[in-house]
ZAZA-656536 format. One line per 4 residues: number of its first residue (from 1); their letters; for each residue x negated, y negated, z negated of C-alpha. Coordinates in Angstrom, 2 decimals, m for minus. Layout:
BEGIN
NUM	a	X/Y/Z  ...
This chain:
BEGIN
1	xxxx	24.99/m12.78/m55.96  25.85/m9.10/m54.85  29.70/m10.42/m53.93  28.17/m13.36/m51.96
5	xxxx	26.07/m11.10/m50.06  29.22/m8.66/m49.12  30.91/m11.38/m47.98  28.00/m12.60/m45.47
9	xxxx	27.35/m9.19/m43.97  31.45/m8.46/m43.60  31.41/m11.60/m41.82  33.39/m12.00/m38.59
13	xxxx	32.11/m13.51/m35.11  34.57/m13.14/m32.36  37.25/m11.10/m34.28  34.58/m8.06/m34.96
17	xxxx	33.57/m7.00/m38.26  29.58/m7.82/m38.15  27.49/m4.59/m39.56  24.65/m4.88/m42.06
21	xxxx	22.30/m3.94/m39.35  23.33/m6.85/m36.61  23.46/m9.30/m39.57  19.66/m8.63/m40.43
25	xxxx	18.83/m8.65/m36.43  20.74/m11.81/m35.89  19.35/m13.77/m39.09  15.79/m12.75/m37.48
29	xxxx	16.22/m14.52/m34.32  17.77/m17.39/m35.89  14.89/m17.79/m38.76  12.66/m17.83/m35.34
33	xxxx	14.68/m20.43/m33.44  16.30/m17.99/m31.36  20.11/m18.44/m30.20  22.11/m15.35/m28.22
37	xxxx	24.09/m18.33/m26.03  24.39/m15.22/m23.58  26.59/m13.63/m25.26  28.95/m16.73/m26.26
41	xxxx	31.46/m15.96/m29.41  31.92/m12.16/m28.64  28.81/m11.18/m29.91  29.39/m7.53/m31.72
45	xxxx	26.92/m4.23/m32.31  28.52/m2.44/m29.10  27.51/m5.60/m26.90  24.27/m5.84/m28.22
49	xxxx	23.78/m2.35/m28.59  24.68/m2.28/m24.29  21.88/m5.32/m23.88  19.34/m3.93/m25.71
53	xxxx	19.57/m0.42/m23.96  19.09/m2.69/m20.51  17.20/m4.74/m21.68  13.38/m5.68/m19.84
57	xxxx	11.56/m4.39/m23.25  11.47/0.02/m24.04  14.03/0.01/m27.18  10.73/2.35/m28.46
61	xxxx	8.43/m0.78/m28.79  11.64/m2.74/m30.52  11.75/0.26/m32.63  8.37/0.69/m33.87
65	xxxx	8.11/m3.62/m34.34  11.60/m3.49/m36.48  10.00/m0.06/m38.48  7.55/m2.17/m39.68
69	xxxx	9.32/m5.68/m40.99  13.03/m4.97/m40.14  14.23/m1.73/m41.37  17.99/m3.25/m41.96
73	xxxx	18.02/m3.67/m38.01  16.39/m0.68/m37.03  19.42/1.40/m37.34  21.20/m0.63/m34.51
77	xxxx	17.80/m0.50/m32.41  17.79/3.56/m32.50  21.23/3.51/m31.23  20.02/1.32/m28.27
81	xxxx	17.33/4.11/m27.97  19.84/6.71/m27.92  22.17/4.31/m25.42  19.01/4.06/m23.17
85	xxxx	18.66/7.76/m22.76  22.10/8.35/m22.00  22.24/6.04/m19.09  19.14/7.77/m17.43
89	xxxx	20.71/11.09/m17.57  23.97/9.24/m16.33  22.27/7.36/m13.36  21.10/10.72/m12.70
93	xxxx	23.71/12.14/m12.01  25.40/9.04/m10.10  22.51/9.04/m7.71  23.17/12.77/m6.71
97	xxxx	27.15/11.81/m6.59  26.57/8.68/m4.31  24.87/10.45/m1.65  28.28/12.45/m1.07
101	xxxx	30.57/9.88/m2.10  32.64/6.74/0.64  32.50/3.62/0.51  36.19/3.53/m1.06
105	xxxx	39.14/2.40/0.59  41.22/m1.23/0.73  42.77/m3.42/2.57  42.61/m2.31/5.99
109	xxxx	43.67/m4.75/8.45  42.15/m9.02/8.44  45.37/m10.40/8.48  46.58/m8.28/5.54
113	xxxx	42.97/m9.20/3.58  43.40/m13.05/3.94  47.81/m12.17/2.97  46.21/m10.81/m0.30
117	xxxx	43.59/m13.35/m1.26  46.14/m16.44/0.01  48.78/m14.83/m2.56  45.81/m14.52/m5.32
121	xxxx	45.09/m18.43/m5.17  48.43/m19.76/m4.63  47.56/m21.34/m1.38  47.53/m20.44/2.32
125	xxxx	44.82/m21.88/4.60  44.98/m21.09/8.76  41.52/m22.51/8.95  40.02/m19.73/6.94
129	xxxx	42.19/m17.26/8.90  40.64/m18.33/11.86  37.37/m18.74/10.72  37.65/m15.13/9.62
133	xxxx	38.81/m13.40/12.95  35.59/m15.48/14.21  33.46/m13.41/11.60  35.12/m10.31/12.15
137	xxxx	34.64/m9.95/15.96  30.87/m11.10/16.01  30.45/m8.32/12.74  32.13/m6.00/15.09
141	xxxx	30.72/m6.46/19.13  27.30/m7.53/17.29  27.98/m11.08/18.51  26.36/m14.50/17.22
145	xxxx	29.22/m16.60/16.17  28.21/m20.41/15.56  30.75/m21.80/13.17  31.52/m25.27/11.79
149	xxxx	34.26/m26.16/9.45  35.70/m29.50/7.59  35.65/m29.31/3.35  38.58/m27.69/2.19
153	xxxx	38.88/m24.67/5.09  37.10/m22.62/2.62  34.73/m21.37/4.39  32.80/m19.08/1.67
157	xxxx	36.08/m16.50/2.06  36.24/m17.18/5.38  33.43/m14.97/5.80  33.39/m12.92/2.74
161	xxxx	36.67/m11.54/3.27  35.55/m10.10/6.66  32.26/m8.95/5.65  33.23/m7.07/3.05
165	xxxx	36.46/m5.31/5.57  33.58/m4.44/8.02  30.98/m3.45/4.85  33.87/m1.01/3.71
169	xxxx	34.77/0.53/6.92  31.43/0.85/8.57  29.36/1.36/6.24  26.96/m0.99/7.40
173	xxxx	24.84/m3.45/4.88  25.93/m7.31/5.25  23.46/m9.86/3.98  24.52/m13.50/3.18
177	xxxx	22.07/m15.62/3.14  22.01/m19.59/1.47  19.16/m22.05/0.92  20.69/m23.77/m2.84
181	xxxx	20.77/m21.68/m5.87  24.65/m23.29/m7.00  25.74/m22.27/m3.29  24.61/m18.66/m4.44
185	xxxx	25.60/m18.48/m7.84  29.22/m19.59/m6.61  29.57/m17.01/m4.10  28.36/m14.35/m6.00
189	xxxx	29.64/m15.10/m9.30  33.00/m16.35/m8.61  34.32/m16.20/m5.21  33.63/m12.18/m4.87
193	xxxx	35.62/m11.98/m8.05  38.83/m13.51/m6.91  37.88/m11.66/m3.34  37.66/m7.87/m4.97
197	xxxx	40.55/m8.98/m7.44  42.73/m9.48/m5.10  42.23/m6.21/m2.44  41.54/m4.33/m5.35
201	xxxx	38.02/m3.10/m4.35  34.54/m2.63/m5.29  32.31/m4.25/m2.62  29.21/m3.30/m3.77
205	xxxx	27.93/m6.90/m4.03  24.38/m7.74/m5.63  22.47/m10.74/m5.36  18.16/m11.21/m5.35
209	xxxx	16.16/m13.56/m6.45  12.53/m14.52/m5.47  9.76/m12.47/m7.66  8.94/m15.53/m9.87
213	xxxx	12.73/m15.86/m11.20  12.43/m12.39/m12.84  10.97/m11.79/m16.42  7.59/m9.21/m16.25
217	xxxx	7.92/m6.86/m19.06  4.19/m6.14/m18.99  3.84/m9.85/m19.83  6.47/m10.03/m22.27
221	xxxx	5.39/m7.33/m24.44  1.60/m8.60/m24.03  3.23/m12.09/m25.67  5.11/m10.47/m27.91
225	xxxx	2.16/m8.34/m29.66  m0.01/m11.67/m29.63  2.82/m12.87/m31.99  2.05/m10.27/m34.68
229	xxxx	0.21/m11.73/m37.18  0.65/m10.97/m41.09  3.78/m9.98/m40.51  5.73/m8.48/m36.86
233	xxxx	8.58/m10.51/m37.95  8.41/m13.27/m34.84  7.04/m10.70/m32.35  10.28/m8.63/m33.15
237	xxxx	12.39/m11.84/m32.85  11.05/m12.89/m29.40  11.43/m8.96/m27.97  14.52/m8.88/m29.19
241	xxxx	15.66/m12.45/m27.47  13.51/m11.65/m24.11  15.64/m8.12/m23.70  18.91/m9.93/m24.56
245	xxxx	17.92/m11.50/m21.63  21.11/m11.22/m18.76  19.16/m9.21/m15.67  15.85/m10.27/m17.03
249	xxxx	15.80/m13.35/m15.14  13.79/m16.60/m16.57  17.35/m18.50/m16.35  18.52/m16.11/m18.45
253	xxxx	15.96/m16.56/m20.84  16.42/m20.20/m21.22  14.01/m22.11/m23.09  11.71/m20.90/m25.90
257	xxxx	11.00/m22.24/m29.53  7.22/m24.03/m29.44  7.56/m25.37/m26.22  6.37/m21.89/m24.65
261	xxxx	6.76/m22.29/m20.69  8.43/m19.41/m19.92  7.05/m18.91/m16.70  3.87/m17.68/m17.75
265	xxxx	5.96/m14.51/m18.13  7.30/m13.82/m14.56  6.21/m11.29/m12.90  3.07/m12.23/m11.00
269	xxxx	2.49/m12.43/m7.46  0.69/m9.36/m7.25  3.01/m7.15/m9.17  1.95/m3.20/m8.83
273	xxxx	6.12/m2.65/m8.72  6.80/1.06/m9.16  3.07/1.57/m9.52  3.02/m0.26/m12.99
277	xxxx	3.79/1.52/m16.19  6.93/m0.55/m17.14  8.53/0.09/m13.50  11.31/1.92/m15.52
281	xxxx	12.07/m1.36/m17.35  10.75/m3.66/m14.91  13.50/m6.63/m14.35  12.02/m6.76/m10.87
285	xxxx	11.78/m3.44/m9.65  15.01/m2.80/m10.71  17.13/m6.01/m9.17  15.01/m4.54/m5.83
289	xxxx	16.55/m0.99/m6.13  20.30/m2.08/m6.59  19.66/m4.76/m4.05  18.95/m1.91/m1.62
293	xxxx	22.10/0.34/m2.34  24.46/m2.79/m2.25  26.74/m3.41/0.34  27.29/m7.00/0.50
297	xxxx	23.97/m8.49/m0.67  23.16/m12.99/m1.51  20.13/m14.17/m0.71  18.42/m17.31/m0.22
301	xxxx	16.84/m18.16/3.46  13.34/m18.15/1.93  13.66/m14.71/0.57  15.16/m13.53/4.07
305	xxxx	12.09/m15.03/5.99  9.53/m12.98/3.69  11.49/m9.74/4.06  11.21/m10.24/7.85
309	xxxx	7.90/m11.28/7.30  7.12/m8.10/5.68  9.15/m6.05/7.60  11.72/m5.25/5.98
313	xxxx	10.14/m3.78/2.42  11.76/m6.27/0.37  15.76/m5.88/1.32  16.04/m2.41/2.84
317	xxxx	17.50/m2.06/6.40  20.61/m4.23/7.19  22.06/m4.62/10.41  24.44/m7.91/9.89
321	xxxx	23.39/m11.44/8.87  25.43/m14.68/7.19  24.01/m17.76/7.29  25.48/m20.28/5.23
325	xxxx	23.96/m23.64/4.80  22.31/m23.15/8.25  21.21/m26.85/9.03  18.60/m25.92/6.17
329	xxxx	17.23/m22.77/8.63  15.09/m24.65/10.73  13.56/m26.23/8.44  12.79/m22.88/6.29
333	xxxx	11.72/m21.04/8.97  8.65/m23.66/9.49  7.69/m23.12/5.59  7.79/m19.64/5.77
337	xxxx	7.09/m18.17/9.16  4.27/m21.02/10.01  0.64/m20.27/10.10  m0.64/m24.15/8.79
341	xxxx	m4.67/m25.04/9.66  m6.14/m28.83/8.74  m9.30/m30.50/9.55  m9.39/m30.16/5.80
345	xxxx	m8.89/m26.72/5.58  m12.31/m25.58/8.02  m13.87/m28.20/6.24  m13.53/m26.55/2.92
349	xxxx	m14.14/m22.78/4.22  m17.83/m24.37/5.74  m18.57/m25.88/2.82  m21.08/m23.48/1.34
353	xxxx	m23.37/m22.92/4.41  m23.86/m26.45/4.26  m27.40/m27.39/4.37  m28.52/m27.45/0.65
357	xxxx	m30.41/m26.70/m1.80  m32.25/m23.28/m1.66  m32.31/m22.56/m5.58  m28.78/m22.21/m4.57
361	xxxx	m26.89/m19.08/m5.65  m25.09/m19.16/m2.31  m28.15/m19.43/m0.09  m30.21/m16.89/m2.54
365	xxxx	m27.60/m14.15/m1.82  m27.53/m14.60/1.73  m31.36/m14.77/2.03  m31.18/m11.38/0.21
369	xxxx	m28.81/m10.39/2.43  m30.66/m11.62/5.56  m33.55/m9.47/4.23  m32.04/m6.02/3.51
373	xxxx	m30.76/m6.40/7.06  m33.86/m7.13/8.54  m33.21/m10.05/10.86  m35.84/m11.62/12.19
377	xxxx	m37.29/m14.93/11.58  m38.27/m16.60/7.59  m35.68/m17.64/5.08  m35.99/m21.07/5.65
381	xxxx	m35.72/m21.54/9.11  m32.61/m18.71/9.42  m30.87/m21.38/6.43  m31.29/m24.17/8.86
385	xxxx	m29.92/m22.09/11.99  m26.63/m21.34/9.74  m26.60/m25.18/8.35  m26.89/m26.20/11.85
389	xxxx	m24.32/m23.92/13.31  m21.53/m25.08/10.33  m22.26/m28.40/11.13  m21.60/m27.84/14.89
393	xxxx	m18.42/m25.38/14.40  m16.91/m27.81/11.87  m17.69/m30.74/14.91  m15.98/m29.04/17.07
397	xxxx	m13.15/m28.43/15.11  m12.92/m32.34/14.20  m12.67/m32.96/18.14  m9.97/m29.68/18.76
401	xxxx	m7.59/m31.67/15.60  m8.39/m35.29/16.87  m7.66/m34.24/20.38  m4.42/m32.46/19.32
405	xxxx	m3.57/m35.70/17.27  m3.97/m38.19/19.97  m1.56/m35.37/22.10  0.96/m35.56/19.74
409	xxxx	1.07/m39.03/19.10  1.25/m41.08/22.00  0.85/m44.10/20.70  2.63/m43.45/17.85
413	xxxx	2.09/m41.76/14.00  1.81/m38.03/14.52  3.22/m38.09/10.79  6.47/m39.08/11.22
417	xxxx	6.84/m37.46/14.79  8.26/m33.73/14.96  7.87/m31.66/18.34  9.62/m28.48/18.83
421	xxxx	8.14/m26.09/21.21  9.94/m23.47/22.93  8.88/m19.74/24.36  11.94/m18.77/25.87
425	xxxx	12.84/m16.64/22.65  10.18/m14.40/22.12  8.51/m16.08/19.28  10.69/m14.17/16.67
429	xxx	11.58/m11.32/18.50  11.08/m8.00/17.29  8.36/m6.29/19.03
């Protein structure tokens, strides 16, 4: 009936009158098993107007998809178009401001900080106090300070507060690194709330994930357009869920209808970045670029190791570390800064100049080879040189590990023995 159909598009979600256009995009994703949890109860045009603008997939491709089997939603999608260009023209003009622009101004002295934030939370704590001077002074003399503190000194402001007084004044970049996601998500999501709440600032804070936690927009619109079939209709659906998608991240996502794994659409290991033709939408290359300008940046220790690793192309320059959840450091530094090399592992690169077969495809192209260069001797016996010599490297190597085992072990299970070695320093330092 016309009347019942009024009704259902007049409909209200969250106090907000819903618009024929967000009715027809929301009863798409839901025909497709697709639920906006992101968004909770608040869900309105202007808010999914914002996401779609944002979002990982060009509000072009969601245009020309909806043109074709939603034209009730496509309305909605051309404002996200228009929204999209806006906010180019407006970073534009915030990139050129920034490079003028402070840091802004707050609370200036520690003890006035912590007076703020103790007031804010109803509670004063001396431990934290202390804990903070700590921070401040090594932030300041470019110090080392080794601190340990009981549950309940609350140690999380304990350093944020002064990183963020020294970020602010200086100028200077503070990264805080953690090995657990929760840890992370805690600091970043909650306690720099209460933190800029109550000194009334803007830190600057971001936080970056590893590569493979970020949605590849290449790969989602590649998914998306093997969807089409008779109809665009679930292509549409899933572009429109996968840009509603809070900072393109596969968390965000959640999980998919089907029992798709989303993981199949992060961005691969050997992502072009800015070289790929998405960069401008790119989930990945664009958590990179505000990780660089922010002040106070969250980490995890794995993700620190690679920058350093890589020398600094991941993160940007920063001059001051935290390291919470240090105990775990050791440990992380092993997985990521180790070089590892097994019996196994020569075993498996010798493998194909084994003696074998010489039908083989392996010892045909080297024969070839062998003869274009022009090395003496006959095919045959120059196979049985390189068999031999395999044989003998991969021997030796079988003695170097077995001698380094019986080393190591002393009578015991090199397993579930660990040795640490020291250099007086210099492993790590910079060169």
């Amino acid at each position: 009936m016309p009347g019942a159909r009024r009704t259902r598009a007049a409909s209200r979600r969250g106090g907000a009158r819903r618009s024929k256009p967000l009715d027809a995009l929301l009863s798409l994703l839901d025909a497709h098993g697709f639920t906006l949890s992101s968004f909770g109860t608040g869900i309105n045009e202007e808010r999914l107007v914002s996401r779609l603008a944002s979002g990982c997939v060009p509000p072009a491709y969601l245009a020309a998809l909806a043109e074709r089997c939603d034209p009730e939603g496509l309305p909605l999608i051309r404002k996200a178009m228009e929204s999209a260009e806006a906010r180019s023209a407006r970073s534009t003009e915030s990139a050129a401001a920034a490079s003028t622009g402070t840091a802004g101004s707050g609370a200036n002295g520690l003890e006035e900080a912590f007076s703020l934030v103790f007031d804010s939370l109803g509670e004063e704590r001396p431990g934290q106090l202390e804990m903070g001077r700590a921070v401040r002074k090594a932030l300041g003399e470019g110090g080392v300070a080794l601190i340990e503190a009981g549950t309940g000194t609350g140690k999380s402001l304990g350093y944020l507060v002064p990183s963020v007084l020294h970020s602010l004044e200086t100028g200077e970049r503070v990264v805080v690194s953690t090995h657990t996601r929760n840890l992370q998500d805690q600091l970043f999501r909650k306690e720099m709330g209460v933190l800029e709440a109550a000194l009334s600032v803007d830190a600057g804070a971001a936080r970056l994930l590893g590569r493979d936690n970020y949605l590849c927009t290449k790969r989602v619109i590649a998914h998306a357009s093997s969807l089409a079939g008779e109809t665009c209709a679930p292509a549409l659906a899933f572009a429109l869920f996968a840009s509603c998608a809070d900072g393109g991240t596969l968390d965000a996502l959640g999980a998919l209808p089907g029992g798709f794994d989303p993981r199949s659409l992060a961005a691969p290991a050997r992502c072009p970045m800015n070289a790929c033709a998405f960069a401008g939408r790119c989930p990945l290359v664009r958590a990179r670029a505000h990780a660089r300008d922010a002040r106070i940046l969250f980490v995890n220790h794995a993700l620190l190791l690679t920058d350093y690793r890589q020398g600094g192309s991941v993160l940007g320059p920063y001059a001051r570390v935290i390291f919470d959840e240090a105990h775990h450091l050791e440990k992380c530094v092993i997985e990521n800064l180790s070089v590892k090399a097994s019996r196994e592992d020569v075993r498996r690169i010798l493998e194909p100049l084994r003696l074998s077969d010489a039908r083989d495809d392996t010892w045909k192209l080297l024969s070839h080879e062998l003869e274009s260069m022009k090395i003496p001797g006959s095919p045959k016996s120059l196979r049985k040189d390189i068999a031999r010599a395999a044989r003998d490297l991969e021997k030796s190597y079988a003695d170097l590990f077995a001698g380094i085992r019986g080393v190591l072990s002393a009578g015991r299970s090199a397993r579930s023995m660990r040795t640490r070695y020291v250099d007086g320093g210099e492993t790590f330092a910079d060169a």
